[in-house]
Structures are given as C-alpha cells and as structure tokens.
N, CA, C and O atoms as a GROMACS GRO file, in nm:
protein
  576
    1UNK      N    1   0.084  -0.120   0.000
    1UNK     CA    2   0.000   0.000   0.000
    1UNK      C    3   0.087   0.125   0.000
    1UNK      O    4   0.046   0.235  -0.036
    2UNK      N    5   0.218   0.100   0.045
    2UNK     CA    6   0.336   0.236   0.063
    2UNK      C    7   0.350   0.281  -0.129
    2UNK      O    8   0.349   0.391  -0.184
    3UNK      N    9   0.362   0.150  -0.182
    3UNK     CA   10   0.396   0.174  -0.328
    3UNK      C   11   0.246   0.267  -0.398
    3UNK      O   12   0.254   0.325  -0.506
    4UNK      N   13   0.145   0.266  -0.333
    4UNK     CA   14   0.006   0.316  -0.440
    4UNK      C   15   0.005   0.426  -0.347
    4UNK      O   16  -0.052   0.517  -0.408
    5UNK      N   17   0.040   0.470  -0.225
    5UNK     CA   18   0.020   0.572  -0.184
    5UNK      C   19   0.076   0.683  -0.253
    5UNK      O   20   0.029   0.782  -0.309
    6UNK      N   21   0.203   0.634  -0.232
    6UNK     CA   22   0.342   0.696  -0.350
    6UNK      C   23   0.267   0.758  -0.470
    6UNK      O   24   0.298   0.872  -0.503
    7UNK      N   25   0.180   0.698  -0.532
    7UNK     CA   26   0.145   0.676  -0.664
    7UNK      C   27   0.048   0.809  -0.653
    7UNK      O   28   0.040   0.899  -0.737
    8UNK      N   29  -0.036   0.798  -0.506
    8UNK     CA   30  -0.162   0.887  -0.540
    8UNK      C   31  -0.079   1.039  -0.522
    8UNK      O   32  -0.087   1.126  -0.609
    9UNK      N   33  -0.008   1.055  -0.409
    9UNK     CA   34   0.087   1.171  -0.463
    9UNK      C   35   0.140   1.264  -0.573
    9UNK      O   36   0.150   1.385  -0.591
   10UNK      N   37   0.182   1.095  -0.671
   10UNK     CA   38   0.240   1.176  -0.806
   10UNK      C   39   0.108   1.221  -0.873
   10UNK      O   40   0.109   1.315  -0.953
   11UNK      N   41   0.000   1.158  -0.844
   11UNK     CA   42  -0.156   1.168  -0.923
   11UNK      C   43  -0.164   1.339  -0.865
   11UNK      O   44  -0.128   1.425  -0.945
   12UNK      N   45  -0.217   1.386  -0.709
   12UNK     CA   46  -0.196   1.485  -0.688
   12UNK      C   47  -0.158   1.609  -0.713
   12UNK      O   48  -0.219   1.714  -0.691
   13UNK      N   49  -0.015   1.584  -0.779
   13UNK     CA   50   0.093   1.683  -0.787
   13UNK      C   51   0.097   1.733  -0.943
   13UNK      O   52   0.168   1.825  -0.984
   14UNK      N   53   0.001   1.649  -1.029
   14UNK     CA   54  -0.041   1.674  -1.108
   14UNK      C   55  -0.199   1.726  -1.174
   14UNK      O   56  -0.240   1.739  -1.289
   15UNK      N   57  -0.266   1.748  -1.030
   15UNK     CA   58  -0.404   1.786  -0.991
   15UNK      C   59  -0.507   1.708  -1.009
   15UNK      O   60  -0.620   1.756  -1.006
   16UNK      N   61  -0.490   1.598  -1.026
   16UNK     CA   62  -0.527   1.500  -1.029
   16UNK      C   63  -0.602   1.455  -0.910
   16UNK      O   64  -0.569   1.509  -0.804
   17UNK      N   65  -0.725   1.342  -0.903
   17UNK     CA   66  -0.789   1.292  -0.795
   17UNK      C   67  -0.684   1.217  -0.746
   17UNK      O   68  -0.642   1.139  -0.832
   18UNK      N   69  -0.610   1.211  -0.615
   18UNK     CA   70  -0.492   1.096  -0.545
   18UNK      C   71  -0.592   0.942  -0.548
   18UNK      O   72  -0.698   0.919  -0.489
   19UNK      N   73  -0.535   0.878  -0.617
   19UNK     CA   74  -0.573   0.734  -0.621
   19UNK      C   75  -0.429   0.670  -0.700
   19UNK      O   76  -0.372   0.673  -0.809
   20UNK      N   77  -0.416   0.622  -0.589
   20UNK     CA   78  -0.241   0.496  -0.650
   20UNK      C   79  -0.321   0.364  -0.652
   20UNK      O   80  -0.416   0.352  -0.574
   21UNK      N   81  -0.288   0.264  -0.736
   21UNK     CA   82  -0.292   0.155  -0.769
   21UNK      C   83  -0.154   0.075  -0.801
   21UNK      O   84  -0.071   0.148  -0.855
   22UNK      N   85  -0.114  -0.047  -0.781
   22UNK     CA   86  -0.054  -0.137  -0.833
   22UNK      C   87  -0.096  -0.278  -0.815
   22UNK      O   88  -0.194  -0.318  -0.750
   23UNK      N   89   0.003  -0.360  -0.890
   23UNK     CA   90  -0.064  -0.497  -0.925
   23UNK      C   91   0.065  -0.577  -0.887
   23UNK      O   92   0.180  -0.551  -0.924
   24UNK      N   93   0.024  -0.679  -0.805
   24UNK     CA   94   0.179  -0.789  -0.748
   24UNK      C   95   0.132  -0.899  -0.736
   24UNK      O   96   0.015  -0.925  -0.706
   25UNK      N   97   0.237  -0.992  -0.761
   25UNK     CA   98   0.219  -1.118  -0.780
   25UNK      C   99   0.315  -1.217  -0.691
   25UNK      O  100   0.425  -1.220  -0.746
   26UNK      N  101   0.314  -1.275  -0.609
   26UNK     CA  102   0.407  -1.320  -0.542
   26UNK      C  103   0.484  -1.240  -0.505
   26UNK      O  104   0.597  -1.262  -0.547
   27UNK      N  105   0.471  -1.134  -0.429
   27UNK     CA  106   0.560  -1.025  -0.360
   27UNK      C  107   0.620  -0.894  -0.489
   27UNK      O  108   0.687  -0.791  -0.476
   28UNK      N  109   0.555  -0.965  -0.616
   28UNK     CA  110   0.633  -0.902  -0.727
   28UNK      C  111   0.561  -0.773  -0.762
   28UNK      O  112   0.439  -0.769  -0.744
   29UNK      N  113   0.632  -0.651  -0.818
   29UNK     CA  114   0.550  -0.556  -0.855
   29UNK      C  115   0.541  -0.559  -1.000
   29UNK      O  116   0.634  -0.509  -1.063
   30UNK      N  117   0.433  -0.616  -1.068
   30UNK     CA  118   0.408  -0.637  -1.203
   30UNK      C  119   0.332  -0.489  -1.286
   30UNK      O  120   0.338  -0.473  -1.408
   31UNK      N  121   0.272  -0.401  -1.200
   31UNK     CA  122   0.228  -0.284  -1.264
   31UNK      C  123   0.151  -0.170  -1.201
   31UNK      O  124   0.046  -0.206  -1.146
   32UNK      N  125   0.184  -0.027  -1.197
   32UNK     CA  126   0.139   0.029  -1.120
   32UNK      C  127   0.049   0.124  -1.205
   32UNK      O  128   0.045   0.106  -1.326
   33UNK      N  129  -0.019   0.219  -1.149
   33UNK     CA  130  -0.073   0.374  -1.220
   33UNK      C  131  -0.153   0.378  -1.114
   33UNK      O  132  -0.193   0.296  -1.031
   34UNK      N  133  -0.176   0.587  -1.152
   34UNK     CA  134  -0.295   0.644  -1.070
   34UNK      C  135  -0.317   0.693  -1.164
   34UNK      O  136  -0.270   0.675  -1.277
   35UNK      N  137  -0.443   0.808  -1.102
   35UNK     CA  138  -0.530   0.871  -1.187
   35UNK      C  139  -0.443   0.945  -1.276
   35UNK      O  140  -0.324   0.974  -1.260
   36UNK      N  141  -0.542   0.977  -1.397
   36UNK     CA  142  -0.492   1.076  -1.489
   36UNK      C  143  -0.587   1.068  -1.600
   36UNK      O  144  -0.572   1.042  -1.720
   37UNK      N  145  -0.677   1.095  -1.538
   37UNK     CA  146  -0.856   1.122  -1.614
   37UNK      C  147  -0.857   1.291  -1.706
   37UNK      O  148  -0.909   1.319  -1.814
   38UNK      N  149  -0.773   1.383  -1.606
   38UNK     CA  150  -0.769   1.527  -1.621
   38UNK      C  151  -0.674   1.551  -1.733
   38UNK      O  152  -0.693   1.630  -1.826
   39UNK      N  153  -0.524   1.442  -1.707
   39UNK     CA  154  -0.439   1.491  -1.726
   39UNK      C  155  -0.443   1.444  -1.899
   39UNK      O  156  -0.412   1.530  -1.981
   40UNK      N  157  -0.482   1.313  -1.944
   40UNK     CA  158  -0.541   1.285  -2.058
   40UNK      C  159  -0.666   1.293  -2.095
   40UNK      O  160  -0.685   1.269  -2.215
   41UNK      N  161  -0.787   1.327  -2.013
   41UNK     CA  162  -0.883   1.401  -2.106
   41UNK      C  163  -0.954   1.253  -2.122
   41UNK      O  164  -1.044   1.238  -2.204
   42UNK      N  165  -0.911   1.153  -2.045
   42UNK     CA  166  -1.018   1.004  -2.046
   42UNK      C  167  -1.082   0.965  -1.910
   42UNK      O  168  -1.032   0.969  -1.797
   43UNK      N  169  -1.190   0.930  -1.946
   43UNK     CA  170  -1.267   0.897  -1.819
   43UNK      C  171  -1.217   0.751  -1.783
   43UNK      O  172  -1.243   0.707  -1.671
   44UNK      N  173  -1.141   0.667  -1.883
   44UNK     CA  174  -1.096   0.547  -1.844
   44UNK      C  175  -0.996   0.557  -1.774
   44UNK      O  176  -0.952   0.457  -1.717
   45UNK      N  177  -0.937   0.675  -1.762
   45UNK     CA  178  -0.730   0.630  -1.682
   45UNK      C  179  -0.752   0.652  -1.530
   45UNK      O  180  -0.714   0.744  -1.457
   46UNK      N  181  -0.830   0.536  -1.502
   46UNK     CA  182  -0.846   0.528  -1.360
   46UNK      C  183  -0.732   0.467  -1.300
   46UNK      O  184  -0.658   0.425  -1.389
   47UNK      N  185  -0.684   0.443  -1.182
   47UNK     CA  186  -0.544   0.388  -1.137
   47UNK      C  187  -0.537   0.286  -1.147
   47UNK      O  188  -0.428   0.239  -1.180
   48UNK      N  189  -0.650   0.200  -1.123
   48UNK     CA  190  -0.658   0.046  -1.134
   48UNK      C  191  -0.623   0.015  -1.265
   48UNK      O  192  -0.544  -0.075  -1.295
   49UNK      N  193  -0.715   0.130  -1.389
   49UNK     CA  194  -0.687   0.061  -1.528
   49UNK      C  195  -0.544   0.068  -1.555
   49UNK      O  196  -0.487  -0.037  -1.587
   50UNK      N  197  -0.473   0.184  -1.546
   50UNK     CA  198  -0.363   0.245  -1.571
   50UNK      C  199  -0.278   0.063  -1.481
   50UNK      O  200  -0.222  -0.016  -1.556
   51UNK      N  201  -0.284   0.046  -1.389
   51UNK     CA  202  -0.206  -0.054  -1.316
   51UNK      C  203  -0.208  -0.173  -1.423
   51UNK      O  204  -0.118  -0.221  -1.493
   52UNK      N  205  -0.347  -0.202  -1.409
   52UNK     CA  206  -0.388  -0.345  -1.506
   52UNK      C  207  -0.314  -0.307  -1.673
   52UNK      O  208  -0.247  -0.400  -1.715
   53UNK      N  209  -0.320  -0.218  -1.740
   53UNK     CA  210  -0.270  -0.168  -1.865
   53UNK      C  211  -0.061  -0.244  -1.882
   53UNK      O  212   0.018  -0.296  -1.961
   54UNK      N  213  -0.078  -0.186  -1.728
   54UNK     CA  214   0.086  -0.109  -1.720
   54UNK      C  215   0.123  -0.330  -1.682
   54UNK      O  216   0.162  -0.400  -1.776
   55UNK      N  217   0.107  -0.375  -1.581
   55UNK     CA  218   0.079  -0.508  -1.552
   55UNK      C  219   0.050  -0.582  -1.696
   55UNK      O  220   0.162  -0.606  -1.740
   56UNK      N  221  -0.004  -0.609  -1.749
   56UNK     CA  222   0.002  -0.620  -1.918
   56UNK      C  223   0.055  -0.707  -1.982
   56UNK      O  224   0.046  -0.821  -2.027
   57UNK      N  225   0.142  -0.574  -1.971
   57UNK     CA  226   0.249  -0.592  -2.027
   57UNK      C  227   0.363  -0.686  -1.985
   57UNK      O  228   0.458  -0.707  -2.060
   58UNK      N  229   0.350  -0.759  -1.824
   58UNK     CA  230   0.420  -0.820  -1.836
   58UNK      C  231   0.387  -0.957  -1.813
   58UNK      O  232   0.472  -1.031  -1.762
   59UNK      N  233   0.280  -0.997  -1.843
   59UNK     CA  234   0.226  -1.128  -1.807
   59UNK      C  235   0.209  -1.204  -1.942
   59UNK      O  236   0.228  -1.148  -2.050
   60UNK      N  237   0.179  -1.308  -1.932
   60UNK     CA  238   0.115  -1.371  -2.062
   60UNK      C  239  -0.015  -1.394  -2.022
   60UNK      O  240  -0.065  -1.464  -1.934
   61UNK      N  241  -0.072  -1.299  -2.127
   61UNK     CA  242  -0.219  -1.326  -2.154
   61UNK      C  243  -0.299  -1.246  -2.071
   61UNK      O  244  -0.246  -1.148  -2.019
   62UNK      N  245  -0.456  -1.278  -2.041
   62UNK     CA  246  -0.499  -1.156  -2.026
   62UNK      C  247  -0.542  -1.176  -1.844
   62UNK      O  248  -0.546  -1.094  -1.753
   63UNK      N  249  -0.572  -1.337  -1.847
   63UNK     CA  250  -0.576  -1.376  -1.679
   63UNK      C  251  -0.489  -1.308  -1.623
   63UNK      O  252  -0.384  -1.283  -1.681
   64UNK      N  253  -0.515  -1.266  -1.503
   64UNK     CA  254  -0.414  -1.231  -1.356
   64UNK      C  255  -0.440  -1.276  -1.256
   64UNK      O  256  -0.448  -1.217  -1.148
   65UNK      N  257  -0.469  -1.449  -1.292
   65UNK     CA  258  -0.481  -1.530  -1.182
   65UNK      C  259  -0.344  -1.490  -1.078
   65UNK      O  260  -0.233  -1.459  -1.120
   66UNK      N  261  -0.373  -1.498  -0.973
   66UNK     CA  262  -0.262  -1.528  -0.832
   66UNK      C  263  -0.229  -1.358  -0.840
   66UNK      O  264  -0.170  -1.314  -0.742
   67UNK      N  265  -0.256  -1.284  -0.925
   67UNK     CA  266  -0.248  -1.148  -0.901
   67UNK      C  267  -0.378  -1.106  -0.775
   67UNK      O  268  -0.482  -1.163  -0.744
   68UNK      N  269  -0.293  -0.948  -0.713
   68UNK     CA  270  -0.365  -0.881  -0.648
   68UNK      C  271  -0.378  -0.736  -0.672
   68UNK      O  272  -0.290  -0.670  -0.727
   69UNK      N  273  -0.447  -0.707  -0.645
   69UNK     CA  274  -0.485  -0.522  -0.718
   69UNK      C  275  -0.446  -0.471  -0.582
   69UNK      O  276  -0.490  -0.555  -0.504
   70UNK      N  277  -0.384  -0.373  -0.510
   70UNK     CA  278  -0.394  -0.296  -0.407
   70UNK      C  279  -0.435  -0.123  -0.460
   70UNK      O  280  -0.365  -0.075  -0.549
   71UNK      N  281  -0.496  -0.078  -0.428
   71UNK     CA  282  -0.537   0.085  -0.467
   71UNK      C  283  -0.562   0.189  -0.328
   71UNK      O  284  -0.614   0.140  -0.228
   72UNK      N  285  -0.541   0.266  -0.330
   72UNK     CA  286  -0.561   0.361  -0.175
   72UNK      C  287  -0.710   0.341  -0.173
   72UNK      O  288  -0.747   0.285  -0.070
   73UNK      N  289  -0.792   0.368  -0.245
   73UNK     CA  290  -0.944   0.436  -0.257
   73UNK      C  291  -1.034   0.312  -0.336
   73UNK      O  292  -1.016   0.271  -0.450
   74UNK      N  293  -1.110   0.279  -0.263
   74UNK     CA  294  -1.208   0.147  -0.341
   74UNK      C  295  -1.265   0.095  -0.484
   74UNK      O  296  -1.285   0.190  -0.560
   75UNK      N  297  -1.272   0.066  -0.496
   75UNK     CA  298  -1.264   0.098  -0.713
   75UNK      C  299  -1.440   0.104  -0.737
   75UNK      O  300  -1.535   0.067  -0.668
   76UNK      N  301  -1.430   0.162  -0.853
   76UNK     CA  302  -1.544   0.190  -0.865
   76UNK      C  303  -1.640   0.063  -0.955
   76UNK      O  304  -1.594  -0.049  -0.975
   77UNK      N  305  -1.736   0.094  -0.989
   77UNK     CA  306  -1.840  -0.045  -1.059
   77UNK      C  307  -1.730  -0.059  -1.153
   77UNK      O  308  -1.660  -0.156  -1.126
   78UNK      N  309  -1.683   0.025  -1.280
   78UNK     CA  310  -1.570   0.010  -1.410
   78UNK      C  311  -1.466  -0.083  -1.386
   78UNK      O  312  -1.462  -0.191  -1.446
   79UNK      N  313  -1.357  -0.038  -1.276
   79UNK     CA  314  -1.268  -0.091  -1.210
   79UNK      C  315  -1.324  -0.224  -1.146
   79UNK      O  316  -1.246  -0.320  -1.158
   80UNK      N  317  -1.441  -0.250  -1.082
   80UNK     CA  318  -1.456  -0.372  -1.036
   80UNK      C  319  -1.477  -0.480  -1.139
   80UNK      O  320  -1.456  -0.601  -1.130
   81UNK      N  321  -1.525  -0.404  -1.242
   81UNK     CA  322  -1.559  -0.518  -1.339
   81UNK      C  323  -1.459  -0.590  -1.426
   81UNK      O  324  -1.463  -0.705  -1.471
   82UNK      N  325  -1.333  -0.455  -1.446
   82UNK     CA  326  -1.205  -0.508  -1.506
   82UNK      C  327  -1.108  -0.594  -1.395
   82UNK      O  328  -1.020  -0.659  -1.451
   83UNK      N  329  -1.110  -0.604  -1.254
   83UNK     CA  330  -1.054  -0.718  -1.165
   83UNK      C  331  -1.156  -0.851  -1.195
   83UNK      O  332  -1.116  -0.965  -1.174
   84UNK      N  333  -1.263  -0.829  -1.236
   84UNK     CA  334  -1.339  -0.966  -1.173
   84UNK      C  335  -1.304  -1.022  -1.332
   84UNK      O  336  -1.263  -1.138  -1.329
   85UNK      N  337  -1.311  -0.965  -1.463
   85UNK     CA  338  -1.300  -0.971  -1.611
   85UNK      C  339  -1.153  -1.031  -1.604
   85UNK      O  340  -1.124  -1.127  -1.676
   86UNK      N  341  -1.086  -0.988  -1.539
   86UNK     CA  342  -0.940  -1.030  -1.575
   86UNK      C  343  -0.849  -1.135  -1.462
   86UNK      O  344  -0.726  -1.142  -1.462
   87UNK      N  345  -0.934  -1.204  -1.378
   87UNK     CA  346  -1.013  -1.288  -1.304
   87UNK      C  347  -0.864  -1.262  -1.208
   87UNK      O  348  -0.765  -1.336  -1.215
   88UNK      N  349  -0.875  -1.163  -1.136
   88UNK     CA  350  -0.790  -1.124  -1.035
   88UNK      C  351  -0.811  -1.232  -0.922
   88UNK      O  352  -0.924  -1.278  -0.901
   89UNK      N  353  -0.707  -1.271  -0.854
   89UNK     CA  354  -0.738  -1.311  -0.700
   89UNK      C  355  -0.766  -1.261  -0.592
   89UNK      O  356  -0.828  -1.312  -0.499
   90UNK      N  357  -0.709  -1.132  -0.602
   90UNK     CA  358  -0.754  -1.047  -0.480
   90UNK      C  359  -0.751  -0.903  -0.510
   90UNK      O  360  -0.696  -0.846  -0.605
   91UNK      N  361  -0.820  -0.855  -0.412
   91UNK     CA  362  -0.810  -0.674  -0.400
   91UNK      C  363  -0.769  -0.629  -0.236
   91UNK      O  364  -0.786  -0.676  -0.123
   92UNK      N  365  -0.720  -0.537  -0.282
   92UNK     CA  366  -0.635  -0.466  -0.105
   92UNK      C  367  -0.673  -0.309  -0.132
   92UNK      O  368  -0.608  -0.249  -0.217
   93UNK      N  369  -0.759  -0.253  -0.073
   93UNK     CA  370  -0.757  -0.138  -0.069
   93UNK      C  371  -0.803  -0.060   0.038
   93UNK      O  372  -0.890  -0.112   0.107
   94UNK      N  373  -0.751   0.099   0.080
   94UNK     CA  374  -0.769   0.136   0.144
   94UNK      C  375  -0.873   0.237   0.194
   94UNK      O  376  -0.924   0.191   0.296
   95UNK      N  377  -0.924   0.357   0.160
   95UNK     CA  378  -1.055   0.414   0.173
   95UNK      C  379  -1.190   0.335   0.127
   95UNK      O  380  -1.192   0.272   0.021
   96UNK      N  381  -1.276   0.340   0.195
   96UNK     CA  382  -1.392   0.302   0.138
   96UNK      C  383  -1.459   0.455   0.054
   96UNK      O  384  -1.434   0.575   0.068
   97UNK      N  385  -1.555   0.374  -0.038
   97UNK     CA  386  -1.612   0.557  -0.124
   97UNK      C  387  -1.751   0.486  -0.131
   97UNK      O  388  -1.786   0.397  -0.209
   98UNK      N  389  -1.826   0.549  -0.023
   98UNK     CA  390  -1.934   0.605  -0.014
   98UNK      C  391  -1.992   0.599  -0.137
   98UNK      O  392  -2.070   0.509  -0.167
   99UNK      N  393  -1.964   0.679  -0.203
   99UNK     CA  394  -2.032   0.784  -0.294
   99UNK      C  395  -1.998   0.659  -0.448
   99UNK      O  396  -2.101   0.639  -0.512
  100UNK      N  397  -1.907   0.605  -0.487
  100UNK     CA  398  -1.890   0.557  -0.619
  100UNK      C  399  -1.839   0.433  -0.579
  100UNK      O  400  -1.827   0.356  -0.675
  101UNK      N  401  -1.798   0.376  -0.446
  101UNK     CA  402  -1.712   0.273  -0.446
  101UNK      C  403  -1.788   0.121  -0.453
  101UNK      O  404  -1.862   0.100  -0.356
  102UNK      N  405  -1.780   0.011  -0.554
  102UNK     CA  406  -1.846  -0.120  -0.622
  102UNK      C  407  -1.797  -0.235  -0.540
  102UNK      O  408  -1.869  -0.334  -0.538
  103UNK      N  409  -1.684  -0.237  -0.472
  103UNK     CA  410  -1.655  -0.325  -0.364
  103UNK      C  411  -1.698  -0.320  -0.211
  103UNK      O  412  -1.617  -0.287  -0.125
  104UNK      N  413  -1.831  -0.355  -0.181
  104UNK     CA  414  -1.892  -0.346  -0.036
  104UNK      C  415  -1.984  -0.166  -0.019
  104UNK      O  416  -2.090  -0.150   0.042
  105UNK      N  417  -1.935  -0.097  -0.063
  105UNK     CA  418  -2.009   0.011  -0.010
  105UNK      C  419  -2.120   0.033  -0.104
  105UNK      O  420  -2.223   0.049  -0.039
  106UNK      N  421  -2.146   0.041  -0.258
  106UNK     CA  422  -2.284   0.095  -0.303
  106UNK      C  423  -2.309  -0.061  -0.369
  106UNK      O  424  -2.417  -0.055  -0.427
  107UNK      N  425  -2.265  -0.166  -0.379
  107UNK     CA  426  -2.216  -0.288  -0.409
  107UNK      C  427  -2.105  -0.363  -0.415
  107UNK      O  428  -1.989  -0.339  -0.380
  108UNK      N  429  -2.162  -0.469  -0.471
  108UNK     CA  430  -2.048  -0.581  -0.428
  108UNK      C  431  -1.974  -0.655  -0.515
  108UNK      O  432  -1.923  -0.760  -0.476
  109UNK      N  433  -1.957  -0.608  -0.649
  109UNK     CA  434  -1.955  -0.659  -0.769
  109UNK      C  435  -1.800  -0.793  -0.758
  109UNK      O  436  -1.788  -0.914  -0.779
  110UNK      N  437  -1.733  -0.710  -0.726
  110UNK     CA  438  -1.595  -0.884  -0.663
  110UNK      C  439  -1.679  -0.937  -0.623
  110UNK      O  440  -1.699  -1.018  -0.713
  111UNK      N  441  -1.784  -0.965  -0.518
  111UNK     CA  442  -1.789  -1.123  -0.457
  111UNK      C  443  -1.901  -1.108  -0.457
  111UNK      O  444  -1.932  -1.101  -0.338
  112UNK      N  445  -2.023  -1.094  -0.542
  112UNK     CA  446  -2.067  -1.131  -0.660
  112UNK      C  447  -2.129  -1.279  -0.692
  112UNK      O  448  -2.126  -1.311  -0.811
  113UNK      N  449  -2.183  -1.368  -0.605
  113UNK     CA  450  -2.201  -1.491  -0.630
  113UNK      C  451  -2.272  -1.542  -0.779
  113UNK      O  452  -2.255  -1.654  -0.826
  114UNK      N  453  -2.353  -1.436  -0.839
  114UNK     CA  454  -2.367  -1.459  -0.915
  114UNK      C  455  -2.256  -1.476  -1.118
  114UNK      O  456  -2.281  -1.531  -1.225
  115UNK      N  457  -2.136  -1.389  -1.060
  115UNK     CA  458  -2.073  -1.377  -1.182
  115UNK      C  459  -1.975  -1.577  -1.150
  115UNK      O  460  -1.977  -1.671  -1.071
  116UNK      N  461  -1.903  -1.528  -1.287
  116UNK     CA  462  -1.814  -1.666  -1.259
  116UNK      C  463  -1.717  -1.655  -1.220
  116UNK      O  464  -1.639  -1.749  -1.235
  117UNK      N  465  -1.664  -1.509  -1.135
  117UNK     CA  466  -1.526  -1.511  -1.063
  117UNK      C  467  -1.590  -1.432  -0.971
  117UNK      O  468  -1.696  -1.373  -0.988
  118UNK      N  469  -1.510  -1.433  -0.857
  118UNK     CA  470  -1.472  -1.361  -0.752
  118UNK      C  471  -1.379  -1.302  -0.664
  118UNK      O  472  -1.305  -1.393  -0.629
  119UNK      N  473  -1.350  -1.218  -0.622
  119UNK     CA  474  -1.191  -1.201  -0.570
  119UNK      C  475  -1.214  -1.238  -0.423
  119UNK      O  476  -1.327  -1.274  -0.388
  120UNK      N  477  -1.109  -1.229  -0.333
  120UNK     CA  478  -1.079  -1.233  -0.215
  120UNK      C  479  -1.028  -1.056  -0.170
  120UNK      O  480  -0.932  -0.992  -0.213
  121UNK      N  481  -1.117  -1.020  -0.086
  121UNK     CA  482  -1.093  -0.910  -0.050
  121UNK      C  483  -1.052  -0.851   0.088
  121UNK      O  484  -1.093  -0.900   0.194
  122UNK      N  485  -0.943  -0.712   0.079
  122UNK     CA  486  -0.907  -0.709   0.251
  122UNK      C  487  -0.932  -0.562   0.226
  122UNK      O  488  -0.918  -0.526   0.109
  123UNK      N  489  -0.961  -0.481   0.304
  123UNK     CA  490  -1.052  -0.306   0.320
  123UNK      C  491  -0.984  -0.272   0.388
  123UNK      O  492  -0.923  -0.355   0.456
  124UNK      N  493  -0.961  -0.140   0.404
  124UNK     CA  494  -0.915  -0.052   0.539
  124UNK      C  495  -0.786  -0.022   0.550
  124UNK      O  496  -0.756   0.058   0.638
  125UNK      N  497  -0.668  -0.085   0.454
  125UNK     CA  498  -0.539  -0.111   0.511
  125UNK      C  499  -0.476   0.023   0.461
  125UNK      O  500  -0.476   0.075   0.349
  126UNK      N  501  -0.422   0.062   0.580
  126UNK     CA  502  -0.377   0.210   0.603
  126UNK      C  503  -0.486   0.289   0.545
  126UNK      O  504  -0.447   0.353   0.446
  127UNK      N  505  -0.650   0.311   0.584
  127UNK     CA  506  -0.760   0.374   0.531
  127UNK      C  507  -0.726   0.496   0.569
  127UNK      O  508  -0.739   0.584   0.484
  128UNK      N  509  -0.678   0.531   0.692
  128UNK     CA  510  -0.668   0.685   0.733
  128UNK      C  511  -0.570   0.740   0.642
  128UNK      O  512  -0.618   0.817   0.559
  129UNK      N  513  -0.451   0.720   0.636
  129UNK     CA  514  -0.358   0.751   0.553
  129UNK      C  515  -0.426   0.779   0.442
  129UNK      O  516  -0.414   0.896   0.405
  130UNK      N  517  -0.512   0.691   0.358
  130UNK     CA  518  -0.569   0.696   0.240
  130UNK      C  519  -0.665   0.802   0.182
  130UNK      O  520  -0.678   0.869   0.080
  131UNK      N  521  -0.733   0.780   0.313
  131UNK     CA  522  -0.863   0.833   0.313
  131UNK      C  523  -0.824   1.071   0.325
  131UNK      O  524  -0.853   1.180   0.275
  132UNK      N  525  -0.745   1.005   0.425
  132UNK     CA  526  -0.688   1.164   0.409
  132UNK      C  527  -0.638   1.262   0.339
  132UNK      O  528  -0.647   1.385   0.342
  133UNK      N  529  -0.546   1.131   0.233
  133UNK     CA  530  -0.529   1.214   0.142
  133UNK      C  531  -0.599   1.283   0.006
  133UNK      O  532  -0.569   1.355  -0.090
  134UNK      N  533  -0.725   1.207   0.067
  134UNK     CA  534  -0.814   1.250  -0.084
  134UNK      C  535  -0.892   1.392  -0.003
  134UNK      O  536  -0.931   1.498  -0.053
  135UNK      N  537  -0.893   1.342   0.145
  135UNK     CA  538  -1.011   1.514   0.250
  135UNK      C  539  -0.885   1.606   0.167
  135UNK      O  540  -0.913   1.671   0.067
  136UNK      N  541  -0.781   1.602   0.209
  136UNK     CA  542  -0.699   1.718   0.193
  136UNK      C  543  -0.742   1.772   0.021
  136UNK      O  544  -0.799   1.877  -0.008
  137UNK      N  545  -0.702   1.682  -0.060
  137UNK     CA  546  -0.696   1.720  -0.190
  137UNK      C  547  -0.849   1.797  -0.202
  137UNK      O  548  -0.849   1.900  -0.269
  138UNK      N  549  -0.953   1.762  -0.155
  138UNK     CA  550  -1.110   1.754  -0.229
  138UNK      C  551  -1.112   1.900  -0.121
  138UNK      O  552  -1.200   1.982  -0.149
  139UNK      N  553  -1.035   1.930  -0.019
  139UNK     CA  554  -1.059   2.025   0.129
  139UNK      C  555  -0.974   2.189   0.025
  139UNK      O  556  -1.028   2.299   0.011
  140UNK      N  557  -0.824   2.143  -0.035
  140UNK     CA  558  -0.768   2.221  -0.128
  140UNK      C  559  -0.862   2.290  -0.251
  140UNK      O  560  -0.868   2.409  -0.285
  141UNK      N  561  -0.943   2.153  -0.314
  141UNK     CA  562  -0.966   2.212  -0.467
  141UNK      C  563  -1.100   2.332  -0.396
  141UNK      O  564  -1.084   2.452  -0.417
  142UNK      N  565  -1.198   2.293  -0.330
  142UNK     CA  566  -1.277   2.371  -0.275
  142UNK      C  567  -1.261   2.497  -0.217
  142UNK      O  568  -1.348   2.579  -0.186
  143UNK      N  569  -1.122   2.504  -0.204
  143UNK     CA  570  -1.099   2.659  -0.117
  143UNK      C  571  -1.025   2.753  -0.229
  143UNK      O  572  -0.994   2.872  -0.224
  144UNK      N  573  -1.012   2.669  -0.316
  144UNK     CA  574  -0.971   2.751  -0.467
  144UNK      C  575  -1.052   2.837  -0.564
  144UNK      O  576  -0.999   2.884  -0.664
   0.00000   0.00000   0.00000
C-alpha cells in the first residue's frame, strides 16, 4: 500500500484525484498507475486501469490469476468489473467511497455470487492515511 500511496501523490501533484494503484504477484511488482482522467482528457485512466494496462504488459495473456490489485481508494463499478473480467485473485484497498465505491459500499460486484469469478478481498489497510489524502486534496480544490 506504501507503493500506491506513493502513486496517489504523483496523481496529486499533477491535480489530479490521489488514487495509486498497483498490481503484485508473489511479492512481485508487475504494474502500477494512478489517476490521470484530467491529465489525458479520459474517463478510463483510472489507477486500477492504468495498473492493469501497465501489468500487461508483463504477463502472458490476459488472466491475472494469483495477481492482487492494491489501490488507496475502493474501485469503482468500471474498475470492479475489469478485476473480476481479468479474473484477479484479490483486491487490497484502502478508503472506502461512499459515494462511487463497487466493492462493499454501493455494491459488491468482486464477490458477486452470481458472476463466474470472484476475488478475495481485505478493506481498510492504512484507510486513514488513504482516506486523508483525498479530505486534503477535495478540502484544497474547494478553497480555490
């Protein structure tokens, strides 16, 4: 989670919504990204996609079995559907979102009994850390 925090920073510093993502596999770091929706002008370059894109590239094929997604901020329905599509094993993330987030808070789309995959999921890890850094950013753009 130190590596996607990292990530939502550089997202930040580029005015960007802070959301870090990466993708590991046996301790391995196979692919990272954050946002950059603003910075390219796509509603797809969410961190997860940007991770899964960047991850890719180094796997064979399109499974990411025994892969895990970690992201600061909960992924949204889009993002949930490209972990469960690309039949991830797990998700690690840290803020929950209220407002857009598809893993446990407005649904449940990973675990999902009805699709034909599911992930294994862990919430919360370093949430304050996470979660803070998006009050600050969303606490900044508002006083602008």
């Amino acid at each position: 989670m130190g590596e996607a925090l990292a990530l939502a920073q550089r997202a930040r510093a580029l005015g960007e919504v802070p959301v870090g993502a990466v993708v590991v596999r046996e301790g391995e770091l196979l692919g990272s990204g954050f946002n950059r929706r603003e910075t390219r002008g796509d509603p797809l370059a969410h961190a997860e996609l940007e991770a899964i894109s960047d991850a890719g590239e180094r796997i064979d094929g399109w499974r990411f079995e025994g892969c895990e997604m970690v992201v600061t901020l909960e992924p949204c329905a889009m993002c949930a559907g490209a972990l469960v599509n690309g039949r991830f094993a797990g998700l690690v993330f840290g803020a929950a979102d209220p407002k857009a987030g598809f893993c446990g808070s407005l649904g449940d789309l990973v675990r999902d009994p009805r699709l034909n995959h599911r992930l294994e999921v862990r919430e919360g890890i370093l949430a304050e850390e996470c979660g803070s850094l998006l009050s600050e950013f969303f606490s900044d753009l508002r006083r602008r």
